[in-house]
C-alpha positions, 0 to 999 in steps of 0.5 A: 108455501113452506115444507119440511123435509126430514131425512132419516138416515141411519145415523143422522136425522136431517132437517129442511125446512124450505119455501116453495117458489115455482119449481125451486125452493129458498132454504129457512133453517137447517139442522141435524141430530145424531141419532145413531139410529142403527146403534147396537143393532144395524147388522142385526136388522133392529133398532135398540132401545136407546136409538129408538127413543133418541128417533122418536125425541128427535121428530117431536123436536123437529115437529114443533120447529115445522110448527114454528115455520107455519109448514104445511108439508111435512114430508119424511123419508126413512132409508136403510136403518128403517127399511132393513130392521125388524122393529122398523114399522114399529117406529114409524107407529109410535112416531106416528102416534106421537107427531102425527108425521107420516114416514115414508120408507123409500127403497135404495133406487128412490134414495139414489134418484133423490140425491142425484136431483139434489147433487146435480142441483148443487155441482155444475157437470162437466161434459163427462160421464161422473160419480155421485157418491152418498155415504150413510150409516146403513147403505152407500147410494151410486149414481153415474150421471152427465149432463144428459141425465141419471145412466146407472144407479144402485144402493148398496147395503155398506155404510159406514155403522156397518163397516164400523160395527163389523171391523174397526176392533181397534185403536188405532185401526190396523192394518188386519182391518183395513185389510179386511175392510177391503176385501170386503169392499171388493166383494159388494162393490164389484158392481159398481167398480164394473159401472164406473169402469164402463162409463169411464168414470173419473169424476166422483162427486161426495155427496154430504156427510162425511165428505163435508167433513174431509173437506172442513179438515182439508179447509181448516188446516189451510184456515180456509173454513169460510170457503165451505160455508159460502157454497154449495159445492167443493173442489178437493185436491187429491193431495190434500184428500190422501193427506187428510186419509193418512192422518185419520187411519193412524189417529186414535179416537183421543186424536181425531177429536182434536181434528179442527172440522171433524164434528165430534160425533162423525169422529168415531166413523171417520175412519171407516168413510174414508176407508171406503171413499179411499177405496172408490178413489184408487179403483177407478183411478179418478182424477176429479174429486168434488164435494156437493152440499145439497144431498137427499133432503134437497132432492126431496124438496126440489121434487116436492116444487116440481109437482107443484 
């Protein structure tokens, strides 16, 4: 049996299309779009015109790929951008009145659990309390985990078209507002440094997004890009990731879309990733810094088998 997973996040919507074996799953074809969803509009809860169209033209694309893959499921997720915006359900009808796909709103603690299946499935823990971290376009999803199982999850509503919207007001960024990008992040992360601090946190596994794309930088300036493209997970050293932070906060746009494994469209929010991922890093002095592959849409699909 083959299914389609779409995942649509606030700037990216995402595509499986995966076979069902047992309780596991054999990848066919990935892809992504850049939406932008929440363009123009996420701190005012609507989803602006242009968006809105680019949304609905990318699930008919992504309709008639599920077609050419004979999938019998089409299971999509939709998470911050929708769930949060005034215009959010009528999207979900014109998508429906078009494709004919269901889109299922999940709130942060789903999201959460959903990555945390995929994470775990892509990065082999270690007998230690971890971090998994996902960073999107409308919220960042945490999850302290280990071996045993998921201890403390919560979603919070600071992703990186957020931060990006409300502060980065120059270029380069300065330093007023990578100052205030930190106080920010003190303020609605004060819950989870607590978390992280409790369950002596020195693992942060990234979960996908923006965190393949730290890692195809620190992997291409070492002419090492193959590495990313074999496995599913990826071990950075804290060098190479400061290095890369540094370079990013003191680029302009001009510069960072010259960067070798910065994909254009993630080269305006870069900034703002790291900024938070660097955050993270320096307030729970972790030590253990890795990248899983597999994120929301996996976890879906590894739910998806289990059930069947």
């Amino acid at each position: 049996m083959n299914i389609a997973v779409i995942d649509l996040g606030t700037n990216t919507f995402n595509l499986l299309i995966a076979e069902i074996i047992d309780s596991s799953f054999k990848t066919l074809h990935i892809t992504k779009e850049f939406v932008k969803l929440g363009e123009g509009g996420i701190n005012e809860k609507k989803i602006q015109k242009m968006p809105f169209k680019r949304g609905v033209d990318t699930l008919m694309d992504y309709k008639l790929i599920a077609q050419q893959y004979n999938c019998q499921h089409i299971i999509a997720i939709a998470t911050s951008a929708i769930r949060n915006a005034h215009n959010g359900n009528e999207f979900i009808q014109t998508v429906k009145n078009l494709t004919q796909i269901d889109i299922t709103v999940i709130d942060g603690n789903q999201e959460a659990e959903y990555i945390y299946k995929g994470a775990i499935a892509a990065v082999e823990l270690a007998n230690e309390n971890a971090l998994i971290m996902d960073v999107g376009g409308g919220s960042t999803e945490f999850i302290i985990c280990n071996p045993s199982g998921l201890l403390w999850k919560k979603s919070v509503e600071v992703g990186v078209t957020r931060l990006f919207e409300k502060f980065h007001h120059e270029d380069p960024i300065s330093l007023d507002n990578i100052l205030a990008i930190q106080e920010h992040l003190h303020l609605l992360l004060k819950e989870v440094i607590e978390a992280g601090e409790k369950y002596n946190v020195r693992t942060l596994i990234g979960s996908s997004g923006a965190f393949t794309s730290l890692a195809a930088m620190i992997l291409c300036k070492k002419n090492k890009i193959e590495l990313l493209q074999k496995q599913k997970q990826y071990q950075f050293e804290m060098a190479d990731y400061f290095s890369i932070h540094q370079i990013l906060i003191q680029s302009t746009l001009n510069l960072r879309l010259k960067i070798d494994g910065l994909i254009q469209e993630r080269a305006p929010m870069i900034v703002v990733g790291s900024i938070l991922v660097n955050f993270v890093l320096n307030q729970l002095k972790i030590s253990n810094f890795k990248l899983s592959r597999y994120s929301l849409k996996e976890g879906v699909a590894y739910t998806f088998a289990e059930k069947k």
